[in-house]
C-alpha positions in Angstrom: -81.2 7.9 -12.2 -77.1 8.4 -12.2 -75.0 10.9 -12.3 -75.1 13.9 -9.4 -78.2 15.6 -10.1 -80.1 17.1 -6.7 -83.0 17.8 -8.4 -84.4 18.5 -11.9 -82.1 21.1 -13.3 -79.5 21.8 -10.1 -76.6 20.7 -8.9 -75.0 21.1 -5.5 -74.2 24.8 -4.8 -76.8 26.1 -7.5 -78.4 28.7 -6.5 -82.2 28.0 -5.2 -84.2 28.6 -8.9 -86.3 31.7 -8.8 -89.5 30.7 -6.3 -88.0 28.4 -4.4 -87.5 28.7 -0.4 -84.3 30.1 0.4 -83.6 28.0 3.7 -81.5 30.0 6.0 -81.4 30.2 9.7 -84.7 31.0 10.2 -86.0 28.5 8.0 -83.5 26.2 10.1 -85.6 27.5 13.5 -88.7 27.0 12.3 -87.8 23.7 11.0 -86.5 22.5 14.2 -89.5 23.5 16.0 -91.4 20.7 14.1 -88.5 18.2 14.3 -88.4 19.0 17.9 -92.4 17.6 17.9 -91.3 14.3 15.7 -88.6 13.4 18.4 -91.0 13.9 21.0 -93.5 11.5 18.9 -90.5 8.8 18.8 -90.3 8.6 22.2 -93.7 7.8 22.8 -93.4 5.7 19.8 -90.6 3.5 20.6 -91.1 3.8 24.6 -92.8 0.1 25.0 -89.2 -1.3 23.2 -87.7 -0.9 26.5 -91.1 -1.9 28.8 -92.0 -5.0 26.4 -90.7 -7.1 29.4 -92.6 -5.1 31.9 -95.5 -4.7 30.1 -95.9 -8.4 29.8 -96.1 -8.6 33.6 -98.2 -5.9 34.3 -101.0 -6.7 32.1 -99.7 -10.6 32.8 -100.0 -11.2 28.8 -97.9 -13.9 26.9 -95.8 -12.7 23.5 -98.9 -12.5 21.1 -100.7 -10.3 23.7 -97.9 -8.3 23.9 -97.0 -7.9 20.2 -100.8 -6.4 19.8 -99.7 -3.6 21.7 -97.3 -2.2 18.6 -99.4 -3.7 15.8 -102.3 -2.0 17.1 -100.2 1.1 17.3 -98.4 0.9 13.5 -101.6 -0.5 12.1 -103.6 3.0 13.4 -100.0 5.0 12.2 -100.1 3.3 8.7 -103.9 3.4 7.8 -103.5 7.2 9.0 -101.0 8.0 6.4 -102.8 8.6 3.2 -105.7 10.5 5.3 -102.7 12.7 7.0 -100.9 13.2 4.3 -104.2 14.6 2.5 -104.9 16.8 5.8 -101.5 18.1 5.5 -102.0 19.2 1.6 -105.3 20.6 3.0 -104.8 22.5 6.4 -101.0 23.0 6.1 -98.7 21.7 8.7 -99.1 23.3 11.8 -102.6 22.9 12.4 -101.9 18.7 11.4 -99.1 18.6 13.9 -101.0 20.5 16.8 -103.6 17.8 16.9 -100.6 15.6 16.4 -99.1 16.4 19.6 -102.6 16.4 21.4 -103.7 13.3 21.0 -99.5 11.4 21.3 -99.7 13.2 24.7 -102.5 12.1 25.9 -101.9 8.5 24.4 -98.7 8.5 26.5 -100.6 9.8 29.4 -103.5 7.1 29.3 -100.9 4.1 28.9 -99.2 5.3 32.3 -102.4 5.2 34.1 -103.9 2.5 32.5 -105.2 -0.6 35.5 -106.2 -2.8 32.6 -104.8 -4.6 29.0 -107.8 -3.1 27.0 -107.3 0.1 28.3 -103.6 0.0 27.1 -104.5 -1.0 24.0 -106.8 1.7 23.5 -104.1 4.5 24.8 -101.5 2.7 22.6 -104.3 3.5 19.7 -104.6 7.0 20.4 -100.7 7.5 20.5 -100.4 6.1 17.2 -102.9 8.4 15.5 -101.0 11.1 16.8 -97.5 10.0 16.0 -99.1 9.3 12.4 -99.3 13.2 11.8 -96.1 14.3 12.7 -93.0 12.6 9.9 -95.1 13.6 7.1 -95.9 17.3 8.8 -92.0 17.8 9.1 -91.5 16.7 5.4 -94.2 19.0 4.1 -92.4 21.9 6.3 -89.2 20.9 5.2 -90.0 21.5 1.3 -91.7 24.7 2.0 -88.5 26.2 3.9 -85.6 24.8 2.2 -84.7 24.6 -1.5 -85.4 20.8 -3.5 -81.9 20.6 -3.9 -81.6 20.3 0.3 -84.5 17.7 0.1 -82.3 14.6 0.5 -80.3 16.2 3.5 -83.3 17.8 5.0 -85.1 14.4 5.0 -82.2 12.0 6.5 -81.7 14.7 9.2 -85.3 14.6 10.2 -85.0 10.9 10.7 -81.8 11.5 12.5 -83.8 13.8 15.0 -86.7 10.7 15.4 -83.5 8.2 16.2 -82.0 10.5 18.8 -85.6 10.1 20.3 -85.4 6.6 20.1 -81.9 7.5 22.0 -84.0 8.9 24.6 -86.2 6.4 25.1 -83.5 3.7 25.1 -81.2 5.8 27.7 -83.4 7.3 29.8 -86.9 6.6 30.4 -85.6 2.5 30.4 -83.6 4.1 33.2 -86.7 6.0 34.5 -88.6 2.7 34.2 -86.6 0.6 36.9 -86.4 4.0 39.1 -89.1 5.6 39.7 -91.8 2.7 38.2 -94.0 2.5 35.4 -96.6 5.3 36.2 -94.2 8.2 36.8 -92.1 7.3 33.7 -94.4 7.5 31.5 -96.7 10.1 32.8 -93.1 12.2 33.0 -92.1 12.0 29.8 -95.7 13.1 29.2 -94.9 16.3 29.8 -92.0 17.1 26.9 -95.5 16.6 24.7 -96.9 19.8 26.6 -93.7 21.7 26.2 -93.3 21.2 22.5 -97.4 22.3 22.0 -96.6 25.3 23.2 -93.1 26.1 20.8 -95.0 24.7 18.0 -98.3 27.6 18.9 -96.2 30.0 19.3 -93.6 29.9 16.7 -94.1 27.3 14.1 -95.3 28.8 10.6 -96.0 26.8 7.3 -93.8 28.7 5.3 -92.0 31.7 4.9 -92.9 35.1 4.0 -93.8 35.7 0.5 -93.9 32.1 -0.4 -97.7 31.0 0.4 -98.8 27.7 -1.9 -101.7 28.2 -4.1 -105.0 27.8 -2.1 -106.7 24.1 -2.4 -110.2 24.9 -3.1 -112.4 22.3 -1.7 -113.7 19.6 -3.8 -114.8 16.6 -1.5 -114.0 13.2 -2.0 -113.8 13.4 -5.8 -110.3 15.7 -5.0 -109.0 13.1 -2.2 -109.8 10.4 -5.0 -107.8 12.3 -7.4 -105.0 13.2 -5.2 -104.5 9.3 -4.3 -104.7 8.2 -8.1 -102.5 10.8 -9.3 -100.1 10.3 -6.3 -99.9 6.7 -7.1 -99.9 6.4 -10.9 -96.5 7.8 -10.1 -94.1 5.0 -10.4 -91.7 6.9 -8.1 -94.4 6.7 -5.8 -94.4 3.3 -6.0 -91.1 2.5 -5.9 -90.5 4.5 -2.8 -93.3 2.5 -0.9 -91.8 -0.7 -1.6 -87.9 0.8 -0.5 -89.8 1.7 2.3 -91.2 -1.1 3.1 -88.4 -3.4 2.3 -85.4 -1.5 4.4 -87.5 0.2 7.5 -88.9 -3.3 9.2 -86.3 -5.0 10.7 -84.9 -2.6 12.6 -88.2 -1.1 13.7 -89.4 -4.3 15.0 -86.0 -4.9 16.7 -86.0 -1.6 18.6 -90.1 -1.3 18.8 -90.8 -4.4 20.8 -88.9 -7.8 20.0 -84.8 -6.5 20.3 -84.8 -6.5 24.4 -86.7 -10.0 24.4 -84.3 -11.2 21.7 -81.1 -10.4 23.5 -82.5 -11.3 27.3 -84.8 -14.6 26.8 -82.6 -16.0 23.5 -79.2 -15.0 23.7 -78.4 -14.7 27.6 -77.3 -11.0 28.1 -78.3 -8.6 30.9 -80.7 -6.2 30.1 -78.1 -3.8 30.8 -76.0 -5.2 28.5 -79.2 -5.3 26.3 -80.0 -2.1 26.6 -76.4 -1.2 25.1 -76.8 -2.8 22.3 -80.3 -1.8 21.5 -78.4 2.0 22.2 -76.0 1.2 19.4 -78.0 0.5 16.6 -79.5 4.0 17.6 -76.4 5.2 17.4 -75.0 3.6 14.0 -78.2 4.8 12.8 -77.3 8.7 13.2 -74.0 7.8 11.5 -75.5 6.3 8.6 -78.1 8.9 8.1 -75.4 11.8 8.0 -73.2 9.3 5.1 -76.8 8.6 2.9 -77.9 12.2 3.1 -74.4 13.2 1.8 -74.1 10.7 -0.7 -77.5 10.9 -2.5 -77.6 14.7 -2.3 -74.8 14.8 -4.7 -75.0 11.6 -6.2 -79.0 10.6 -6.9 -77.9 7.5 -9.0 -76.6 6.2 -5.7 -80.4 5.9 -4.3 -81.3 2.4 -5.7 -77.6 1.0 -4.9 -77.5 2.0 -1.4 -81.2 0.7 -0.5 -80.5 -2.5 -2.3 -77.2 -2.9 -0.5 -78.8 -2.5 2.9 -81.0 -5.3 2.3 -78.4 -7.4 1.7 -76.0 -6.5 4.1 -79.0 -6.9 7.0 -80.6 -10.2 5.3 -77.2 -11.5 5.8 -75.9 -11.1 9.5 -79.9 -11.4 10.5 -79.6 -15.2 8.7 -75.4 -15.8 10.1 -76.7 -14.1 13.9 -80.4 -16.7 13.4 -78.2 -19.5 12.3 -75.0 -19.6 14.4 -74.0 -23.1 15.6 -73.7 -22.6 18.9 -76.6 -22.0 21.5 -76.1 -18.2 22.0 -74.5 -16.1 18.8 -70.8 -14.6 19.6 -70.8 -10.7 21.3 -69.2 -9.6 18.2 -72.0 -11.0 15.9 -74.7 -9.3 18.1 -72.8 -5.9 17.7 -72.0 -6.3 14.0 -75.7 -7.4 13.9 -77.0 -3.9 15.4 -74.5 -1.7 13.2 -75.8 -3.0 10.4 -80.0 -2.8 11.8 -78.6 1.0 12.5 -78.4 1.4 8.3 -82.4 0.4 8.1 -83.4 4.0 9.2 -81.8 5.9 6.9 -82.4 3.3 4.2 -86.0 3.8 4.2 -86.0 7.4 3.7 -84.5 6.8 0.1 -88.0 6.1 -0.4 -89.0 9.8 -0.2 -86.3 10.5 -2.5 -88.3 8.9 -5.3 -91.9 9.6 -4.3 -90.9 13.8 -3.8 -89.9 14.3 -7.3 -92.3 12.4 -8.6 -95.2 14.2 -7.7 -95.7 18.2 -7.5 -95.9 20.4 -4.7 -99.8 20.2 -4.1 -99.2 16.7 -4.0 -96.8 16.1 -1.3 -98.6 15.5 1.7 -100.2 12.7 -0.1 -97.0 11.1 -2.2 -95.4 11.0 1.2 -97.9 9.2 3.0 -98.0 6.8 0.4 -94.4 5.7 0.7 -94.5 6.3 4.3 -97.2 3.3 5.0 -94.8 0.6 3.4 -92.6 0.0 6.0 -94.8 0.7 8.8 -97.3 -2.2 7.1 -94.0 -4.3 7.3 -93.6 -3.5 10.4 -96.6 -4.6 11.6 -97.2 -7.7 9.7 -94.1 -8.9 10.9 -94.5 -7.7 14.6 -97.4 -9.9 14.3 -95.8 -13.4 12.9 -93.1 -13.2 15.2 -95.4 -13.4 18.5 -97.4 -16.1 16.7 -94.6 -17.7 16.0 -92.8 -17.7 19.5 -96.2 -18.6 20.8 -96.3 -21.4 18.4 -92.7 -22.8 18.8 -92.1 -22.3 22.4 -89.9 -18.9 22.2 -87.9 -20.0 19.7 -86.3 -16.9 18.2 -84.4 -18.2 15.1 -87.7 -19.5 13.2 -90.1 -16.2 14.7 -87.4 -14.2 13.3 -86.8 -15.7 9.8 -90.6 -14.3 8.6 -88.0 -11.6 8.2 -87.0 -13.2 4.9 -90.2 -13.3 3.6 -91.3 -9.6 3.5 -87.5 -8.9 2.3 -88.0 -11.2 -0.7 -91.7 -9.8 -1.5 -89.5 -6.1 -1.5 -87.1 -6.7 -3.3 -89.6 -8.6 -5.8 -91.2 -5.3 -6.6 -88.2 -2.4 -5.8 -86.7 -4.6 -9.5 -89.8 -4.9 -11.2 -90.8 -0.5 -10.6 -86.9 0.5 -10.8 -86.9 1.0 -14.9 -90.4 2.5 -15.0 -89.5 5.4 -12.2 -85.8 5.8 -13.7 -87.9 6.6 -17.2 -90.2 8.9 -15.9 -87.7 10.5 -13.6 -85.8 11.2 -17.2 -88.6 12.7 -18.9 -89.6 15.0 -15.9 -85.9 16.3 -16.1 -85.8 16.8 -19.7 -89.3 18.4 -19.7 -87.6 21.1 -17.1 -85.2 21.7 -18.9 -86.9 22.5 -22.1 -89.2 24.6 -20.0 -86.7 26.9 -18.4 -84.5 26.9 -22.3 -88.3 28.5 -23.6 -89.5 31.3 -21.1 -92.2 33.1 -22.5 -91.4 37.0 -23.5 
């Protein structure tokens, strides 16, 4: 896995090998048609991080109650992944993402008119079955439009677009919130779902001209079987579920629901002043996810390093910002702390830059819902302890948060124990091209 390979047999500036997607401008359009539906799907997604504290009174719940709301949401997203990611190898991505955008929208419709706590839940459900079908959709249209070599870039800058909806949600519909109350916010912002239905019927297409994948005949559940085992004898595969995993969580359970609560109830600030801070790690984690795209697209040794070091890097101002002597941690801890939350993002799609290679292109859909699950799973496992754990200890943030640890250590645990196996089969896939290409039949 080192040196600057960008993909078996290219190097930056190669020329895309014969039958591969040549990108372009169009290929740029089309691909920003689907991005344009993830952002949309972050929104949604990350909308409750800045209600958690309204939501609580509205439905009058305590922390557990309230932590159900996103565990119910990422545990629909991440048991929808392997079945997406199958429907995406099957129908192709526009059809995927069209029911995608249904059923966010009318998830983000239901929770702004919802009188009751189950009927949250429910629409809460429903957005997160549709936000499960759109990150793996925009990969899949990525790698039909753009040449491997672009995969690294094209992936960090799909994540990018999904933080800038987090942006949105932070910046605006918090400010929407407090304005114009909870039913018009979120029945407003309804509406960018119905606007991006109609680009995506009108103007999304799989893949370009002259470029159709073979057909997938239908073969039942003996092919979905088949796909899954294939996908995940794979240790690539592997290995990029447990980066995943292992780098995604903290942030996403920062930003998704506990950050606001965290900052307000713990550590004194306004929610202004919250809301600033939540709005930087948003912000650090565009930055970052420009650098890592960069770096691994001419450097693919640097993977492993750069997920490895983020770990580190957050496990360590997590524990000094959890541990700090006095009552409320120092302003410039908190910020350092959310620069460094802003790396997790972009971390976690390193993930996808060991499952894509790993598998072939009928195979995809499903590698990528593989890796995708693990740091949704972590997400909601630890969305979960932490409002047990408040409800346990009386709010106290510093032992909720350190189940943190725990999942970080389990990751870790396995991202050193796959790391030789996917480096060896990564070799021998690259040397098997290359002897390939060497003896074209004549």
């Amino acid at each position: 896995m080192s040196g600057a390979r960008t993909g078996p047999g290219t190097r930056p500036g190669d020329p895309p090998p014969e039958g591969a997607p040549p990108g372009g401008r169009r290929a740029l359009a089309v691909w920003g048609i689907g991005v344009s539906v993830y952002f949309v799907a972050v929104i949604f997604r990350t909308s409750l991080g800045v209600a958690g504290l309204d939501a609580a009174d509205r439905f009058d719940v305590g922390a557990s109650a309230l932590s159900t709301f996103s565990i119910l949401q990422l545990l629909v997203y991440a048991g929808m992944q392997i079945p997406v990611g199958l429907l995406v190898d099957r129908l192709g991505t526009k059809k995927v993402l069209g029911i995608g955008v249904v059923l966010f929208t009318a998830g983000q419709l239901g929770f702004a008119f919802s009188p009751s706590y189950g009927m949250a839940l429910a629409s809460r459900a429903l957005l997160g079955c549709g936000d499960a079908m759109t990150f793996i959709s925009v990969l899949r249209l990525g790698t039909r439009w753009f040449p491997a070599r672009r995969g690294p870039l094209v992936a960090q800058m799909a994540g990018l677009a999904g933080m800038a909806g987090n942006l949105v949600s932070t910046l605006v519909l918090s400010r929407l919130l407090h304005g114009i109350g909870w039913t018009a916010a979120f029945a407003g912002s309804a509406l960018a779902g119905v606007v991006v239905f109609v680009l995506l019927l009108f103007f999304l297409k799989d893949h370009p001209e002259g470029y159709e994948p073979e057909p997938v005949p239908h073969q039942g559940a003996a092919y979905v079987r088949r796909q899954i085992a294939a996908s995940w004898r794979e240790p690539g595969t592997r290995l990029g579920l447990w980066v995943h995993f292992t780098t995604q969580f903290p942030a996403m359970v920062f930003l998704l629901l506990w950050g606001m609560p965290f900052l307000v109830e713990a550590q004194g600030l306004s929610r202004a002043t919250a809301g600033e801070l939540l709005t930087l790690i948003v912000l650090s984690n565009m930055a970052f996810g420009l650098v890592y795209g960069q770096v691994i697209a001419r450097h693919h040794g640097a993977r492993l390093p750069l997920a490895l070091g983020t770990v580190g890097a957050t496990a360590v101002v997590w524990a000094a910002t959890l541990v700090h002597p006095a009552d409320t941690a120092p302003m410039w801890l908190l910020v350092v702390l959310c620069a460094v939350l802003g790396a997790c993002g972009p971390a976690s799609m390193i993930g996808f830059d060991f499952a894509r290679p790993a598998n072939p292109a009928e195979r995809q859909g499903t590698a990528s819902g593989i890796t995708n699950m693990g740091g949704f799973v972590a997400s909601m496992t630890t969305l979960f302890a932490v409002g047990v754990l408040l409800d346990a200890t009386g709010d106290d943030y510093a032992v909720a948060f350190s189940s943190v640890f725990v999942l970080q250590v389990l990751g870790v645990t396995q991202i050193l124990r796959l790391r030789r196996r996917a480096a060896r089969a990564e070799r021998e896939r690259l040397v098997a091209s290359r002897v390939s290409s060497v003896h074209v039949p004549v």
